[in-house]
C-alpha positions in Angstrom: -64.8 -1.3 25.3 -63.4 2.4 25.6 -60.0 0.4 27.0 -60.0 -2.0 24.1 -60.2 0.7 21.5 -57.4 2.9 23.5 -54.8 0.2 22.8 -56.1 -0.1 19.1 -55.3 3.1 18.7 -52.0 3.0 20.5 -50.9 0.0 18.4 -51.7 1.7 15.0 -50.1 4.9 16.0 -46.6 3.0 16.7 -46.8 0.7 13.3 -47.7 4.0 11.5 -44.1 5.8 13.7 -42.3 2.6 12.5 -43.4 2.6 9.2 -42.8 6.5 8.5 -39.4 5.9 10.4 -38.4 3.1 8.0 -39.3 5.5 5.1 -37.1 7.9 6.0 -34.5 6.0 6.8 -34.7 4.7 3.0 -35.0 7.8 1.6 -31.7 8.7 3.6 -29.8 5.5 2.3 -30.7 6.6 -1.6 -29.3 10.0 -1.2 -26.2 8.9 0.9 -23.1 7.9 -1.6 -21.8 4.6 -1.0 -19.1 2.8 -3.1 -17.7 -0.7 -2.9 -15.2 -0.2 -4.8 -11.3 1.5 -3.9 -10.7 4.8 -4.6 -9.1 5.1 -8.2 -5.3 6.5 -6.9 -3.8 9.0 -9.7 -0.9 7.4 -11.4 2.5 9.9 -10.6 5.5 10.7 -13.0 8.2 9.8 -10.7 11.0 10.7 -13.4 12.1 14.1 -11.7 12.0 12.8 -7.9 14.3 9.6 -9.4 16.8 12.2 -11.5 17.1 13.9 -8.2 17.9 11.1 -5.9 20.2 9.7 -8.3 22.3 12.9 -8.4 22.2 13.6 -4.3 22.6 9.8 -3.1 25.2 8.9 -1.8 24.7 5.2 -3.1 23.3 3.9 -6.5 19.7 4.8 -6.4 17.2 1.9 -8.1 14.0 2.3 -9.8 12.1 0.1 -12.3 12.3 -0.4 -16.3 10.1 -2.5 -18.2 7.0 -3.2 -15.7 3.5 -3.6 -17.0 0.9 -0.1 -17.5 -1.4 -2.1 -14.9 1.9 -1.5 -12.3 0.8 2.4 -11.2 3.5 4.3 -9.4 1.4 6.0 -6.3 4.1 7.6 -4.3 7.1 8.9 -4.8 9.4 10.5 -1.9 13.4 11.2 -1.4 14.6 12.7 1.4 18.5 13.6 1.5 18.2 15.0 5.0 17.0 11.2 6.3 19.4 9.2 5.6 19.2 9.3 1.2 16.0 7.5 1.9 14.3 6.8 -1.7 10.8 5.6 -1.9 8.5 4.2 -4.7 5.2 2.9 -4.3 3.1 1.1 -7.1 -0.7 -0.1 -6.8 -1.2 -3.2 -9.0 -3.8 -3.9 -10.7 -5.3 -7.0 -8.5 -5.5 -4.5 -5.3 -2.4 -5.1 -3.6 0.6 -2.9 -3.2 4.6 -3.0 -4.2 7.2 -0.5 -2.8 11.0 0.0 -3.6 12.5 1.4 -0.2 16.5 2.9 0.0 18.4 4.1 2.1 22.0 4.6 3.8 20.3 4.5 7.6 21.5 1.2 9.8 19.9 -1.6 8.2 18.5 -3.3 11.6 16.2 0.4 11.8 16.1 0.7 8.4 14.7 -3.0 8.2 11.9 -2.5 11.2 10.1 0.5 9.1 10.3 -0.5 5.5 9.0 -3.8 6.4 6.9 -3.2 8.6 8.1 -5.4 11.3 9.2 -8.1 9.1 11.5 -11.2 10.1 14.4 -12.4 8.2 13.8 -16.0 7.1 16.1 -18.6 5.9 15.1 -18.2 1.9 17.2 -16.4 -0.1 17.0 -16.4 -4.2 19.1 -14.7 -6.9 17.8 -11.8 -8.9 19.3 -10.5 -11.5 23.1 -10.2 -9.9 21.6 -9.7 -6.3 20.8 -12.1 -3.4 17.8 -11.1 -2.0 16.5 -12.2 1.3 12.3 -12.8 2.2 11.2 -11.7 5.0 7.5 -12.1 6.8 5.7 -11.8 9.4 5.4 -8.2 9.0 2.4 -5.8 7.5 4.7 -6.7 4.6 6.3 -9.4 3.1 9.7 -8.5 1.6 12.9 -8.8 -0.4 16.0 -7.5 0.9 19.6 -6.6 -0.6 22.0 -5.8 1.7 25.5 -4.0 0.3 28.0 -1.3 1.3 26.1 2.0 1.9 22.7 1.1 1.3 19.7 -1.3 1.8 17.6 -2.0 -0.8 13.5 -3.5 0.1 11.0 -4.5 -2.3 8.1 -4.7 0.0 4.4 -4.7 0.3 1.1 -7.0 0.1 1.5 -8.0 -3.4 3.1 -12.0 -3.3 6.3 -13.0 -3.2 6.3 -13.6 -7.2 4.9 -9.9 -7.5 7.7 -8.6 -5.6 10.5 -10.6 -7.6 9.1 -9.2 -11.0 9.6 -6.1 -9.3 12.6 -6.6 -8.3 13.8 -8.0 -11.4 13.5 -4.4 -12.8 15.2 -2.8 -10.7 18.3 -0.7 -12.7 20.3 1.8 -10.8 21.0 4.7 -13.0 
């Protein structure tokens, strides 16, 4: 009998460790911040960085007029030592993301980065007075504008109809 009430024992001191451990362990999860939802990304004025890279490129530098509040500008980045390289990044309000991408560097390495390993494809549509060219396969799917002295990319993970309306507001200055 001494054996049987040995294990007893033994068997009520390990649901007893188990249950204090899985009381901790709950009172850990209540105290430990969790959120499902994406970060909310503060909206940037982009109006000085644009005035700046309009005056210094050596090409006509495009931005957007007319898109929807929901269309928040993110980034915002021109660098006249790399190649005039203009940059504007929006979050849209379903999740996904839009970028304008410039710049006067060789379009084939040009291409690689601001599409993010994107392939030419046969489709090409007419925006505005530009020919654009898709491109997929990439991290991004893409529009493309090739003309003398600069490349111009509408990019990112929004659809292809998201990156026309962008690219339908597009207005060099």
């Amino acid at each position: 009998m001494a054996g049987s009430n040995a294990k007893q024992k033994s068997v009520r001191n390990m649901v007893l460790s188990l249950g204090v451990t899985v009381l901790a362990a709950g009172v850990i999860y209540l105290f430990v911040p969790h959120e499902d939802k994406a970060p909310d990304l503060p909206r940037v004025d982009y109006r000085v960085e644009l005035l700046t890279a309009r005056r210094a490129a050596s090409y006509p530098v495009v931005a957007p007029e007319g898109l929807p509040d929901s269309w928040k500008a993110t980034s915002v980045r021109f660098k006249g030592a790399d190649f005039d390289a203009w940059h504007l990044g929006f979050h849209l309000s379903d999740g996904q993301y839009a970028q304008v991408e410039q710049s006067a560097e060789k379009p084939a390495t040009f291409l690689e980065k601001a599409t993010q390993g994107g392939q030419a494809t046969e489709v090409t549509e007419k925006i505005g007075d530009r020919t654009w060219t898709r491109y997929t396969g990439g991290r991004y799917d893409a529009l493309v504008h090739e003309e003398k002295g600069a490349t111009t990319v509408v990019a990112g993970t929004g659809s292809f109809a998201q990156l026309t309306e962008l690219a339908k507001a597009l207005r060099a200055g």
